[in-house]
C-alpha angles and dihedrals in degrees: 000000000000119000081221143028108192113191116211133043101218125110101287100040078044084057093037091061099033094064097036085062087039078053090048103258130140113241142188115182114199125191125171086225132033134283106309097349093143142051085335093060089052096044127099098229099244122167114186158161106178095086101048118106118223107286155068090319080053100056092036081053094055101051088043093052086052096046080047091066096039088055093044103048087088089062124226100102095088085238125186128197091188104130126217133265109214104197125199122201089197133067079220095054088047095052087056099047092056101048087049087056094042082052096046098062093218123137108269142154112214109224125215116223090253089048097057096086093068084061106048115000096196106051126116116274127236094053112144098226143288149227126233132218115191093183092060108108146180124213125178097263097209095042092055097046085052095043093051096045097053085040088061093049083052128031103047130074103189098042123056134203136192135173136221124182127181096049137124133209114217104169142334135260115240137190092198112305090339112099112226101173152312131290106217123188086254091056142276125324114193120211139168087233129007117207123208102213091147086124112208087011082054098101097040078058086046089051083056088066105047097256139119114242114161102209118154127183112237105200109222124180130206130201118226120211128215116262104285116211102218127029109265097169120049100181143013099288119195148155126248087243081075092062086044091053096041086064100037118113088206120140085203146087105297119168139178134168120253120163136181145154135237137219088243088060102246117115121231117227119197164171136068128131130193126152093236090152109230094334112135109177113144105250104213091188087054090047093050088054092053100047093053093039074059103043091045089060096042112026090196105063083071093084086052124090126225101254092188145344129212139171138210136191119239121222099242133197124184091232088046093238127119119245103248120174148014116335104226085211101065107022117218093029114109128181134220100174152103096061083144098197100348101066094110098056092035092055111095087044092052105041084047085050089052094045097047085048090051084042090055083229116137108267123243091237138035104271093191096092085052100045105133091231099071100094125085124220099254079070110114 
């Protein structure tokens, strides 16, 4: 019997796993598709704290951006450390941005519009200013759930870790309130403690249980270039709308441009966000916007063609914080949910906060404003 079952293979049930084996703890992650084959292979790998306000998500993003270089020191990961440019096209919006970044205490530089050419040569012209963030980072998404989770099956001898895809949980085992496992449609799996890390699924697992969780996928699209030859694009470049979306409750159409580039060639295109529920259908007038939001930061983009276009669906609560730690109404359950778009870069902090909590030791952060309990049932 394991000491934890974790659902979902994506990257924070990936970390969540990772650090309970490197605590010692025996693990089976289970997950009714493969290795992030979910929100994380749809995501673009950011990992940022530019666009955290001040706050619990910022702390938890700031342990999670330094875990994200010990990890990646190996190599592997397709790590880089390449910041992020945030551009305004306003004086106004300027003047916000920098207030935010004077309020975040993260390391910045503030760039004059003049100024914005050293950062990125390519981009449009007339732009306001910027601020830069060098901590901000991109890592291969897919690539880092599938390298943690066969580091954990390799690299600890107390812990262990094993996988099993292709399986789905249909309930949980109780001994009275206590969860003591999952029931699966290829059988039982006891366990001492059982996490939902199944992202935008994470509050259909949480119904199993009997508990509330209001987690609700935001699709989101991006746009794939074709293979560029020569780097246009040196760090992740956006406009201050994205830090306005990523904090919007709207059910609608919301878009903003972010562009980067990636070590393969390709540039990535985001980001819009909508609460469509599980609807995929390509949107060809949201993949217009984005390619002209694109095309109005960097000109050039303009003699390149679309290779692909994809979308994702964004774990979404109402309070925009993810759900960390034990829920009090179903002992033994613990959750690892809800990052919305931020999943990738918060990770390694959640999955070390969910191992020192199976472990009994004292957490790193305060996991009160991320107590699953907090929301009430008019949530949805």
């Amino acid at each position: 019997m394991p000491d934890v079952v974790v659902i979902g293979a994506g990257i924070v049930g990936a970390a969540c796993a990772y650090y309970a084996a490197r605590a010692g703890l025996d693990v089976v992650v289970v997950d009714r598709g493969s290795v992030a084959s979910g929100t994380t292979g749809a995501g673009e790998g950011n990992i940022l704290v530019s666009d955290k306000e001040p706050g619990p998500e910022l702390d938890l993003a700031r342990l999670s951006n330094d875990l994200w270089r010990e990890l990646a020191e190996p190599g592997g990961f397709e790590f880089e450390a390449k910041g992020g440019l945030v551009v305004a096209e306003t004086g106004e919006v300027l003047r916000a941005l920098t207030g935010l970044a004077g309020k975040q205490d993260v390391e910045h530089t503030v760039v004059a519009p003049e100024d914005l050419g050293d950062y990125e040569p390519h981009l449009a012209k007339g732009l306001a200013g910027g601020v830069f963030y060098p901590q901000d980072a991109q890592v291969q998404p897919m690539l880092a759930a599938a390298r943690l989770i066969r580091q954990g099956m390799e690299r600890f001898g107390r812990g262990t870790l094993t996988l099993r895809t292709g399986v789905t949980v249909t309930g949980f085992v109780r001994r009275g309130d206590l969860v003591t496992g999952v029931t699966t449609d290829q059988g039982e799996i006891l366990a001492g403690a059982v996490v939902n890390a199944a992202g935008t699924w994470g509050g259909e697992v949480a119904a199993l249980a009997g508990v509330h969780l209001p987690i609700l996928p935001r699709r989101g699209f991006i746009l794939v270039t074709e293979p560029l030859k020569e780097p246009l694009i040196r760090h992740k470049v956006y406009t201050a709308a994205y830090v306005t979306n990523v904090a919007s409750d709207s059910e609608g159409l919301e878009t903003s441009a972010v562009v980067e580039g990636t070590a393969a060639g390709p540039v990535l295109i985001g980001a819009s966000r909508e609460r469509v529920g599980f609807d995929r259908t390509v949107s060809i007038p949201v993949l217009e916007r984005l390619a002209g939001q694109a095309v109005a930061l960097f000109p050039e983009l303009a003699g390149y063609r679309a290779m692909r276009a994809y979308c994702g669906f964004r774990p979404y609560c109402p309070d925009h914080l993810p759900v960390i730690g034990e829920d009090p109404r179903a002992p033994g359950l613990y959750h690892a949910c809800g990052h919305e778009g931020a999943g990738i870069g918060l990770a390694p902090a959640t999955g070390h906060l969910i191992a020192q909590a199976l472990a009994g030791v004292d957490p790193d952060l305060d996991l009160r404003p991320f107590r699953p309990e907090r929301f009430k049932k008019e949530h949805v």
